[in-house]
N, C-alpha and C positions, 0 to 999 in steps of 0.2 A: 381533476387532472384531465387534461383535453387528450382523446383518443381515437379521435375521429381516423385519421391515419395510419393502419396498424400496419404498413408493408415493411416487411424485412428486405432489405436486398444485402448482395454480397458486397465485401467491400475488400480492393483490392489496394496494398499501401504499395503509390508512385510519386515519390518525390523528383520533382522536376531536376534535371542536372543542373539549372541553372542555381537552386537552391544548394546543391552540394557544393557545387564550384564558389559558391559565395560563401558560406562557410570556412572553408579551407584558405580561400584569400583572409578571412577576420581573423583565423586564428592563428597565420605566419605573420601579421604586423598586429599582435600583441602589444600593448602597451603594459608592457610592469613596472608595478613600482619599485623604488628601491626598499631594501629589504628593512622590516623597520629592527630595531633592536634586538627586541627578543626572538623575533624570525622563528616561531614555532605556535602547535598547532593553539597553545593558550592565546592569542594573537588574532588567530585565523585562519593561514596556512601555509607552511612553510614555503620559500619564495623555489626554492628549487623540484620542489613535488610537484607546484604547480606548470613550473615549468616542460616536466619531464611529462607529465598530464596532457598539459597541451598539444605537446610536438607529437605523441600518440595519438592525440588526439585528429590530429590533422592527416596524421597517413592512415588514420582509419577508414575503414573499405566499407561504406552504407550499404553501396551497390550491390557488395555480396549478402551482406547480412540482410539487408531487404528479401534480395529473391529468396534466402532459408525463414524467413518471418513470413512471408505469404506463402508458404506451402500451410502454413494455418491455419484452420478454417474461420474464417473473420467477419462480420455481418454490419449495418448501419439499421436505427429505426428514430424515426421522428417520434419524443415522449414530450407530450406540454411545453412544443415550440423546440426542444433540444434535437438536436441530434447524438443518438447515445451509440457509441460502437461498441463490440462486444466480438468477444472469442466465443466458443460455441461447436464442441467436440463430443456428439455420442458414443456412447461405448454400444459393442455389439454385444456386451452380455443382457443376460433378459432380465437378469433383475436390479441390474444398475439402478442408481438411486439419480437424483441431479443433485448437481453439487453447486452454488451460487459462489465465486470468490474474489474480494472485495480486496482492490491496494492500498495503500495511502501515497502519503509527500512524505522526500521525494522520488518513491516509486512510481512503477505504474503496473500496466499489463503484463510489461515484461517479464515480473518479477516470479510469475505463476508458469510462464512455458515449458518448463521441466521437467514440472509436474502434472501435467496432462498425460503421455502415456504411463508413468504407474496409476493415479489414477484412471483414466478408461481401459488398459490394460493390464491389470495387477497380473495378471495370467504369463503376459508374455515379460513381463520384470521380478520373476520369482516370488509371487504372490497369490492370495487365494483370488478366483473369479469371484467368488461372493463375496469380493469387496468394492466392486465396480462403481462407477459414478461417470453419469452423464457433465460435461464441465462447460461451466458459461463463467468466465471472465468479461465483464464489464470495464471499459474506462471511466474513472467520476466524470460526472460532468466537465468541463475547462478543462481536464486533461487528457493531451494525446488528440485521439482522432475523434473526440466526443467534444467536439468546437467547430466553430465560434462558441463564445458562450453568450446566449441570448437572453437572459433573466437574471434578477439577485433571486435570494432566498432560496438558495441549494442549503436549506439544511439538511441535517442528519433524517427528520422524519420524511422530509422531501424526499430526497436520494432512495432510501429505501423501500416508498410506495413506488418510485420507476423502477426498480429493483424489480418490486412485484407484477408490472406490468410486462416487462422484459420475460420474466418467465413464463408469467399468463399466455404471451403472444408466439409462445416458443411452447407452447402446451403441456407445461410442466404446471400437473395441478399442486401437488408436494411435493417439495425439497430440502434442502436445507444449506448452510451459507455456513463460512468459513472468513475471514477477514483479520489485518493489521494495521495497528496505527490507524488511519481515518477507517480501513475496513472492520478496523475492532471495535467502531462507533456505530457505526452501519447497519453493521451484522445484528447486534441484539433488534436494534430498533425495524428491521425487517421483522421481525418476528412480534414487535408491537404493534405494527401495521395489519401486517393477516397471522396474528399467532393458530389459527386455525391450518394454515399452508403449512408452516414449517416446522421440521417435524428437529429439527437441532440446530443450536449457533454454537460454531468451536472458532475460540481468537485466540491468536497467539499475542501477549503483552496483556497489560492492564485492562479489564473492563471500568476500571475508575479508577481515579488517582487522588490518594489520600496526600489531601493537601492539610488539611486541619485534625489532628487526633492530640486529643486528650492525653495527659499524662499517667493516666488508669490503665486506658487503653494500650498504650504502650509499654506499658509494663507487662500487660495480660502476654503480650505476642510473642512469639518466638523467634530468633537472633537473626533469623533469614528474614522475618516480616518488620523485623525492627530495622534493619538494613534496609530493605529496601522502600522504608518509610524516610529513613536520613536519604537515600539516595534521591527520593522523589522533591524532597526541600531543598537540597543541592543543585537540583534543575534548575527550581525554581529560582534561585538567586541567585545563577553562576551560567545557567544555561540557555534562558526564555525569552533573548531579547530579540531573536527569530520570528516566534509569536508575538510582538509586539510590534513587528517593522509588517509584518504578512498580515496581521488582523488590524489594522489601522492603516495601512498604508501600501495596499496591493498594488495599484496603477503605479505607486512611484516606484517600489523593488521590480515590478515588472516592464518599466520603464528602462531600466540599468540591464536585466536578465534580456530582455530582446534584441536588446544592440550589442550586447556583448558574450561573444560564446565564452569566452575568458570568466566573465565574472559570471554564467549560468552554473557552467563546471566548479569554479571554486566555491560559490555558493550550497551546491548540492553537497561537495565534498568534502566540508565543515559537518554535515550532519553527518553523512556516509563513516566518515572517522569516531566523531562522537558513539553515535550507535553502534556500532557493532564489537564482535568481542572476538579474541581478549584486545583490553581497551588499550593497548600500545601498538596495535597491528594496523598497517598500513590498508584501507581501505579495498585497495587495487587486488593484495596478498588475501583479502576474506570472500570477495562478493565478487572476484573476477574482475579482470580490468573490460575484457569485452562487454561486459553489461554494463560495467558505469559507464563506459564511451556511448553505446548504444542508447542506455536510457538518458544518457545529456543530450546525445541528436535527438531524440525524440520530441526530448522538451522545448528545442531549441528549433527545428523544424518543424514545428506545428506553433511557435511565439505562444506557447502558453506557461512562462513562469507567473506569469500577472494570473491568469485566469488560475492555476492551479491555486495560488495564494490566494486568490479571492476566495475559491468556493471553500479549499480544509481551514480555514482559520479569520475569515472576515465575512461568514455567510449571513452574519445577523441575528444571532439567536439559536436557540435549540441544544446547542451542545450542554451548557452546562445547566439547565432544568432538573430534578430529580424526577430520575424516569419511571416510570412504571415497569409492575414485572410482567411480564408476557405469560408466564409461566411455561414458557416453553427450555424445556429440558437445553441447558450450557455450561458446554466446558470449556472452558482456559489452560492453556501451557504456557510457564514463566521460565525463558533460558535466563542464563548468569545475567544479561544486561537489563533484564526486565525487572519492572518493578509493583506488577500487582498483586495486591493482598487480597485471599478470600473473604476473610470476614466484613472487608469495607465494600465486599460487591456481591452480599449475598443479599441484600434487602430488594435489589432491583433487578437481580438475575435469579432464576432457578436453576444452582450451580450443584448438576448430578458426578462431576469428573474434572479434577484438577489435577494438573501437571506441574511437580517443581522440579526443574535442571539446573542443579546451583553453579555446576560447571563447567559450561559448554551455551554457545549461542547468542544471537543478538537480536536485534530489532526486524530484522528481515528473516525470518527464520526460513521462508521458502526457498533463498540462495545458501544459508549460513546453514542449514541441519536438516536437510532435504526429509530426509530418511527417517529422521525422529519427530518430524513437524507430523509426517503421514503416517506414521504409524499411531500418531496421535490421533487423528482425525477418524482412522479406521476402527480403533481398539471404541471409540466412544460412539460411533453412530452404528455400529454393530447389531446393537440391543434395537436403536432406534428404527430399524431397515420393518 
């Protein structure tokens, strides 16, 4: 990994007006279709959500929500030709620990800003000072402000040796990482990379997903790991055709995602629905509507639905290898929507602290269960401080 480069500078987010104003023109001459039969979310998504989506969408205020996003502290560093942006908030307590924390598709950075003052100030949000953490949010590669994307081969082991350098450069000699969805992939594999550095990986979702179990095995499990083994087969044949358009065919969905704010938003909001919980609640009603609008501008001004697809799901390799254990000390929490099993992720992880929420929570647990994601995070690196 070329390092030649190590300057950090600050990075201030200014989207050009002309950008905004072109925006707001594409998404008042919408082109909808007519509504097909079933007009619900089995389909895709219903034609009048999207609609009600949109027209919010277009009196959406970037300009403010910009100037409240850079009161942020936000940085840029050249890693092996990339440019990686990252969040980057010390706390003033002295024994703060660093905290690495990792998003997936289709979040981003955003997804974490809520939770930078309880973590760096547990003090001042009714909490102990000695559970402080130094917090560095990274964008993946191709997404957000960590573009163009200048290379293939952002696998999972890649991402997380930049990971390590981002820290190194930032003088965090040990840390520890936290991550969802691609960050739940990330996160252990940092810790394969310098299992000497990090000293915990806590993900919330799966650390693997049991696609293949024996009927032994499943008899062994208990009615929550038997569920959420039918649950994980149900994806797979009812749910996966997302990964199948994103890992074979990035440039063409991100062909469609960049000329069309319409179809970025409805895209993301197919998943947004799906995941989160309880599974009949209107997306906008769970995770806030300000944040879906904001993180669909994001996506949508910085043209990276193509690049995000490329790097979480057609990076080339690496994901699904049987990984090695680091042996570095990890804990997982499963809310209701989630579906991993300990026993199918004990071979490859050294799993000291597991968490089951059978009802409450979804796939973004940083928006959806702020309070119990962190209390999670704290009750487990505790020991590890």
């Amino acid at each position: 990994m070329s390092t030649s480069d190590s300057t950090i500078r600050p990075f201030h987010v200014d989207i050009p007006q002309a950008g905004l104003d072109d925006l707001r023109r594409r998404l008042s001459s919408t082109r909808y279709q007519p509504p097909l039969p079933a007009d619900g979310w089995d389909t895709g998504i219903p034609s009048a959500y999207l609609h009600e989506l949109v027209d919010a969408w277009t009196a959406f205020d970037w300009a403010g929500y910009q100037q409240r996003l850079n009161q942020t502290p936000q940085f840029s560093t050249g890693i092996d030709g990339q440019t990686i942006h990252f969040v980057h908030v010390p706390s003033r307590e002295p024994a703060a620990i660093p905290l690495l924390l990792t998003h997936g598709w289709p979040g981003s950075f955003l997804e974490f800003l809520d939770l930078i003052g309880p973590l760096t100030d547990p003090a001042g949000h009714g909490g102990d000072p000695g559970d402080a953490f130094h917090v560095v949010i990274p964008s993946l590669p191709g997404f957000a402000f960590s573009t163009p994307l200048t290379s293939g081969g952002w696998t999972a082991s890649r991402i997380a040796g930049t990971w390590v350098e981002v820290m190194s450069r930032l003088g965090y000699e040990q840390f520890a990482v936290h991550g969802g969805d691609i960050g739940a992939t990330v996160s252990p594999e940092v810790a394969r990379v310098a299992p000497e550095r990090v000293i915990g990986v806590h993900v919330n979702g799966a650390l693997s997903f049991a696609t293949q179990i024996d009927d032994d095995t499943l008899a062994a499990m208990t009615d929550l790991d038997r569920d959420r083994a039918a649950r994980t087969q149900a994806f797979m044949r009812e749910e996966s055709g997302y990964i199948a358009i994103q890992s074979t065919r990035p440039g063409l969905i991100g062909a469609a995602l960049t000329d069309s704010p319409a179809a970025q938003l409805a895209w993301m909001l197919d998943k947004l629905y799906a995941w989160t919980y309880p599974a009949d609640a209107l997306p906008d009603t769970v995770l806030g509507r300000e944040w879906i609008l904001a993180n669909a501008s994001l996506y949508w001004l910085t043209s990276t639905g193509g690049s995000a697809a490329y790097v979480g799901y057609a990076h080339g390799g690496g994901w699904g290898a049987p990984p090695a254990n680091s042996g570095v000390p990890t804990a997982a929490i499963q809310f209701a929507h989630d579906v991993g099993i300990r026993s199918q992720s004990s071979d490859a992880n050294t799993i000291v602290h597991w968490t089951d929420i059978d009802d409450r929570g979804g796939h973004f647990a940083a928006l959806e269960e702020p309070d119990i994601l962190l209390n999670d995070i704290r009750v487990f690196l505790r020991s590890l401080r």
